[in-house]
C-alpha positions in Angstrom: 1.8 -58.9 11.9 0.2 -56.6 14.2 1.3 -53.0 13.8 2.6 -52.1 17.9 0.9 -49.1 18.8 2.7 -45.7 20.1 2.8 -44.8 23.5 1.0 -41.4 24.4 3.3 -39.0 26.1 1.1 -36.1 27.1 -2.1 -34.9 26.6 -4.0 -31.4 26.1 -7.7 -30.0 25.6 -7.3 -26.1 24.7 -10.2 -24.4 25.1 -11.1 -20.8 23.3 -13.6 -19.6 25.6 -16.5 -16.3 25.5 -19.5 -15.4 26.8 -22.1 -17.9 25.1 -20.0 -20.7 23.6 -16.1 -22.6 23.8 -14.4 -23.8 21.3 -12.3 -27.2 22.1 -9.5 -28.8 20.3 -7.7 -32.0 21.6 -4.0 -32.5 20.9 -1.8 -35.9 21.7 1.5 -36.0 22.1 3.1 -39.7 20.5 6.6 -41.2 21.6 7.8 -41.0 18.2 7.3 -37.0 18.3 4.1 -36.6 16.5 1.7 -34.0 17.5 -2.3 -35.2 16.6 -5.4 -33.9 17.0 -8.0 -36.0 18.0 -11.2 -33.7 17.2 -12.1 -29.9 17.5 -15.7 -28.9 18.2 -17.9 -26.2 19.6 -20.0 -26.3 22.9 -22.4 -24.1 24.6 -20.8 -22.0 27.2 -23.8 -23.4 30.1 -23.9 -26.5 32.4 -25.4 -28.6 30.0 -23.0 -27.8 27.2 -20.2 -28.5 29.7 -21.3 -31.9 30.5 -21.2 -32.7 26.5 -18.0 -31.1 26.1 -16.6 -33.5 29.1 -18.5 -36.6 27.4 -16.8 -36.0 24.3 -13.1 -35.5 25.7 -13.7 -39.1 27.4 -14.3 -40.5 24.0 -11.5 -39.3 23.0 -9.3 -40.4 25.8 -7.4 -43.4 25.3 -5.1 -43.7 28.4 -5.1 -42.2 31.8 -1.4 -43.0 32.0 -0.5 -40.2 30.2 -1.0 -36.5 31.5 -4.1 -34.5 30.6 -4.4 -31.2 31.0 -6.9 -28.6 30.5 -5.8 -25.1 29.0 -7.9 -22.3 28.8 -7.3 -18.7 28.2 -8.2 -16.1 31.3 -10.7 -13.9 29.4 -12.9 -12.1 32.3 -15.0 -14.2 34.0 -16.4 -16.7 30.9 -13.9 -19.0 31.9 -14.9 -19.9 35.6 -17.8 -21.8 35.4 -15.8 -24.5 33.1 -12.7 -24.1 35.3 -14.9 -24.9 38.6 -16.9 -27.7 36.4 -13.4 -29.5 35.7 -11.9 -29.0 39.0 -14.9 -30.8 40.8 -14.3 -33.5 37.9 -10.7 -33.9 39.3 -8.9 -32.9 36.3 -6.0 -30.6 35.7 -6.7 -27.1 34.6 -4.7 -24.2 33.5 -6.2 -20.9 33.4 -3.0 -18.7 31.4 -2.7 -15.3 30.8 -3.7 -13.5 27.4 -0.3 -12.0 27.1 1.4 -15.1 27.8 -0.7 -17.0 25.1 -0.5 -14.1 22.8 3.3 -14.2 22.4 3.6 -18.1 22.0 1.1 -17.5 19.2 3.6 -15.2 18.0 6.4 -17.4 18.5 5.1 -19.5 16.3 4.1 -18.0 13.4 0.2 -18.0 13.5 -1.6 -15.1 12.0 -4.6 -16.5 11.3 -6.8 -15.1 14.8 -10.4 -17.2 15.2 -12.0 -19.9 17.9 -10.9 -22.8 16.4 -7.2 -21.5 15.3 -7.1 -19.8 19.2 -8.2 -23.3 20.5 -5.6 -25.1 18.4 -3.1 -23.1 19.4 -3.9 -23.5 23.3 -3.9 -27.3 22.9 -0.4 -27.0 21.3 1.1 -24.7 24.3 -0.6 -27.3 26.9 1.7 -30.5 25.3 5.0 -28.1 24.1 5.3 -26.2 27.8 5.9 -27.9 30.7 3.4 -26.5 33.2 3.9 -27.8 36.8 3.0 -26.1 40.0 1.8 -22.7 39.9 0.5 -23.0 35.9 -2.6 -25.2 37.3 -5.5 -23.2 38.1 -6.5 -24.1 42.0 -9.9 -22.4 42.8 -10.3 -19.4 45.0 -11.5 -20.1 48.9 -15.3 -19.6 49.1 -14.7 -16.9 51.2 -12.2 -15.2 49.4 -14.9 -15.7 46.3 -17.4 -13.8 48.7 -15.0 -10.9 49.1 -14.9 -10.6 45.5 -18.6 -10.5 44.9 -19.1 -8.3 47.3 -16.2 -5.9 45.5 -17.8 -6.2 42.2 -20.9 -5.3 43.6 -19.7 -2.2 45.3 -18.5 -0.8 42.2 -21.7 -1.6 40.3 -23.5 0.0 43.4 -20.6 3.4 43.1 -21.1 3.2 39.2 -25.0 3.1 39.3 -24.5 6.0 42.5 -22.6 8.5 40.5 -25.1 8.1 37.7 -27.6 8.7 39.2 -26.6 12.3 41.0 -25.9 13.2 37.6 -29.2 12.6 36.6 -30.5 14.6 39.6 -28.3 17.3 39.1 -30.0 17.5 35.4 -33.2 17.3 37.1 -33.0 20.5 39.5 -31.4 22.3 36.7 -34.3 21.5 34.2 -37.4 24.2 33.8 -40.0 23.6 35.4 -38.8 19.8 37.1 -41.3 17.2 38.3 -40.8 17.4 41.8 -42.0 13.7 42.2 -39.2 12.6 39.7 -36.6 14.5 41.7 -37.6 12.9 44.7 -37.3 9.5 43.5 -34.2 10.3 42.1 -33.1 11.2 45.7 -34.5 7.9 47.2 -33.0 5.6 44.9 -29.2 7.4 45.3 -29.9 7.2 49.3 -31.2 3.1 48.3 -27.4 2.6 46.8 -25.5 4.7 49.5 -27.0 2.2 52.1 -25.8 -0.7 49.8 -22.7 1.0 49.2 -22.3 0.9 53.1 -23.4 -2.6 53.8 -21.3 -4.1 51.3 -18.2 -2.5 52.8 -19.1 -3.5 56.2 -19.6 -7.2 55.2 -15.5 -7.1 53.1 -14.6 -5.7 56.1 -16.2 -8.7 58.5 -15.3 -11.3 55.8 -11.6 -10.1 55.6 -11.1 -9.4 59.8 -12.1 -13.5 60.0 -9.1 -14.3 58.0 -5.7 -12.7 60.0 -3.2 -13.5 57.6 -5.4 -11.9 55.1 -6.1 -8.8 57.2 -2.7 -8.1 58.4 -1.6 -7.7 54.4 -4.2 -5.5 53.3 -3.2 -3.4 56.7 0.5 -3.4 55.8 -0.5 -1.9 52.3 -2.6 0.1 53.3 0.4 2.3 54.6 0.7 3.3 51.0 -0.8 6.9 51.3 -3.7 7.2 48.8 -4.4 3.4 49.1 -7.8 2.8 51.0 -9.1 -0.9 52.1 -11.5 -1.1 49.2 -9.0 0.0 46.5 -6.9 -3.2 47.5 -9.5 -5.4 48.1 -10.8 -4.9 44.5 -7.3 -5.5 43.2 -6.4 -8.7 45.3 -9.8 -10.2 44.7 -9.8 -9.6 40.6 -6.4 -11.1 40.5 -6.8 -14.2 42.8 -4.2 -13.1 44.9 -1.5 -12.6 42.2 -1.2 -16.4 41.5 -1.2 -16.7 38.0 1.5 -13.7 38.0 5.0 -14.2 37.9 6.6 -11.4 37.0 5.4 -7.2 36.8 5.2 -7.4 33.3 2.2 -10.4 33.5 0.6 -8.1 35.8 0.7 -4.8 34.4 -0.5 -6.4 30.9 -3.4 -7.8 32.8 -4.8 -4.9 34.3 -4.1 -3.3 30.1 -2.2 -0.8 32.0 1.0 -1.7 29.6 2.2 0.9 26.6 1.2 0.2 23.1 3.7 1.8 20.8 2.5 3.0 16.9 5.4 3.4 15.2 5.7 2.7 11.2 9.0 3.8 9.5 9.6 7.4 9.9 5.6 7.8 11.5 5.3 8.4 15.2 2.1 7.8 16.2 0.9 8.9 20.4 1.5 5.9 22.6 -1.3 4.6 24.4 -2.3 2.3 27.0 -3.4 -1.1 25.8 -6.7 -1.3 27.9 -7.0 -5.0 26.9 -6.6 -6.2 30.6 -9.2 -6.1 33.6 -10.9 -2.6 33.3 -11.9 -3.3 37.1 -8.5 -3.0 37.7 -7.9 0.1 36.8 -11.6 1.5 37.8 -10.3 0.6 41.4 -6.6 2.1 40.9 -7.9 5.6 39.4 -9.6 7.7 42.1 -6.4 6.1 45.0 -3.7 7.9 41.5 -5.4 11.0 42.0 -5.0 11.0 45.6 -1.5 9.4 45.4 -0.3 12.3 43.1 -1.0 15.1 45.0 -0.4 13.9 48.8 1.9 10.9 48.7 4.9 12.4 48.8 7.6 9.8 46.4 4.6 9.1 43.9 3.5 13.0 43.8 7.7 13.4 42.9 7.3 10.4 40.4 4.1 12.1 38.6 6.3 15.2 38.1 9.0 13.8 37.0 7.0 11.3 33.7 4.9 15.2 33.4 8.2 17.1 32.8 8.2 16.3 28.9 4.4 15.8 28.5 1.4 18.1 28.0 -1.6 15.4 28.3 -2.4 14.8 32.1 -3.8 11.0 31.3 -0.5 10.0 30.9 1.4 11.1 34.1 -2.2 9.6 35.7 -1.8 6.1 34.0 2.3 6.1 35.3 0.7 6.4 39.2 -1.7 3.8 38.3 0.9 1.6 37.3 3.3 2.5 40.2 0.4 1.9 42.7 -0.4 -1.6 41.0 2.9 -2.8 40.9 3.5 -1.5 44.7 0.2 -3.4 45.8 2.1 -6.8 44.6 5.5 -6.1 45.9 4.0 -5.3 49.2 1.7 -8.1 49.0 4.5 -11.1 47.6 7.3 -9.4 50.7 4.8 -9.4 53.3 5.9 -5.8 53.9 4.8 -2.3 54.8 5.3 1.0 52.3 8.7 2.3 52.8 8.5 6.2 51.6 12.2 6.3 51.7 13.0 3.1 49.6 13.8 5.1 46.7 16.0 7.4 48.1 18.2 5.0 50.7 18.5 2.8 47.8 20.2 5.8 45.8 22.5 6.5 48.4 23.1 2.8 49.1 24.1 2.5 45.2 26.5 5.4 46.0 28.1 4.3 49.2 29.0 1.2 47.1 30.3 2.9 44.3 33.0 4.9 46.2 33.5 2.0 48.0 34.0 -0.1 44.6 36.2 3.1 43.1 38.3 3.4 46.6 
């Protein structure tokens, strides 16, 4: 007698993804409960390797009925040239956060931290949670993508700037200085201010085209402290905030979030985690300086984390945070800065507690 076969439920390729190579593991979800994995393997993190990795999913594929989906870990930018190759291909992908994928890890149990374990584990989230909506990874307009660049650029072109007036201010300082050094020195920092200055014209001309787009940076940028560039860097690295669904997704993403080190009895200094997009907090440091000492609430907010601390960095990363979390509230309302929020929602609270207590 012919043994009936099970149907497949769901479907999931996780994918551990770096810089030169991905590590692939395919999971199938059975009718009868059964969780199986159909083949893990290595590729090369370039076109060609892609096009294996595809051909050897297909193989593996034995009904289209079922849901497949593609989960992969948002690590930098490694993953996007695999999330772009699948999206042309028409199939579902799911870019998740670290955090996220960390604490399911977590929930169950596994210790054991390398490619193919990580890509194991991805596959196993993709069938157990039930991603809809939001959870699939749609790719960023080209424009928007443009705007990006051209951010990531500008701070490569700042970085590469301040450098190099370091370097010229070692020059003039040095005995007896080759005054033909110097002045290159002084044509190549005028080469990046020029770049500098383009590339901020052509965000500016990019983001004017879109309204919608340029009437919410305006209404953040009434956040004193807060220039155009800072939030354009933030938006763009973070796609618009729509893989975030909560603060705490965020703030973990930009490795602005606390690590604790405490052991028994041992205190250890807290510190931030820093495992999150450094561009991120590049673009939010120079706007918390600013913030701290002319925005009014958040110069009253520094003071206040400062009063039982000695170590500056600290009350810095706390304005970094709170300027972070106020570009995304501002951004998902729709809304301008409101200096007073704080303050008339104190005396809201009150009103309603003697009116509760009356």
């Amino acid at each position: 007698m012919k043994k009936e076969r099970l149907k497949i439920l769901k479907q999931a390729v996780g994918i551990d993804i770096s810089k030169d190579s991905f590590y692939a593991c395919f999971k199938v979800l059975y009718e009868d409960g059964r969780i199986v994995i159909k083949g893990t393997k290595s590729f090369d993190n370039t076109v060609s390797g892609m096009k294996k990795f595809y051909e050897w999913v297909a193989k593996r594929i034995k009904t289209r009925d079922a849901e497949l989906i593609f989960v992969m870990e948002a690590t930098g930018i490694y993953y996007e040239e695999l999330a772009y190759f699948l999206h042309e291909k028409e199939e579902i992908v799911s870019v998740q956060l670290a955090q996220r994928l960390k604490y399911f890890a977590k929930g169950n149990n596994i210790k054991t931290k390398n490619d193919k374990v990580d890509s194991k584990m991805i596959a196993e989230f993709g069938i157990e949670k039930k991603l809809k909506g939001r959870d699939f990874w749609t790719p960023p307009s080209k424009e928007f993508k443009m705007i990006r660049d051209l951010a990531r650029e500008h701070t490569n072109l700042k970085q590469a700037q301040s450098a190099a007036k370091s370097q010229l201010h070692a020059l003039k300082y040095s005995h007896d200085a080759n005054t033909e050094v110097i002045k290159m020195k002084e044509e190549q920092i005028l080469f990046y201010e020029k770049h500098i200055d383009t590339s901020e014209k052509e965000m500016r001309k990019l983001v004017k085209s879109d309204s919608k787009l340029y009437e919410k940076i305006n209404k953040i940028e009434t956040i004193k402290g807060v220039r155009f560039i800072t939030i354009i860097k933030v938006i763009t690295e973070v796609n618009g905030f729509l893989l975030f669904n909560n603060i705490r997704q965020l703030v973990s993403y930009a490795g602005l979030d606390i690590i604790e080190n405490q052991s028994g009895k041992i205190t250890r200094k807290t510190k931030i985690s820093k495992k999150g997009n450094a561009r991120i907090r590049a673009a939010l440091y120079m706007p918390a300086l600013s913030a701290k000492k002319y925005n009014q609430p958040l110069k009253i907010f520094y003071n206040r984390v400062m009063e039982d601390r000695t170590i500056k960095q600290q009350g810095m990363v706390a304005v970094m945070r709170k300027l972070l979390i106020l570009i995304y509230t501002l951004w998902k309302n729709d809304t301008e800065f409101d200096p007073d929020y704080e303050q008339n929602k104190k005396k809201l609270q009150q009103t309603e507690a003697v009116y509760c207590n009356s």
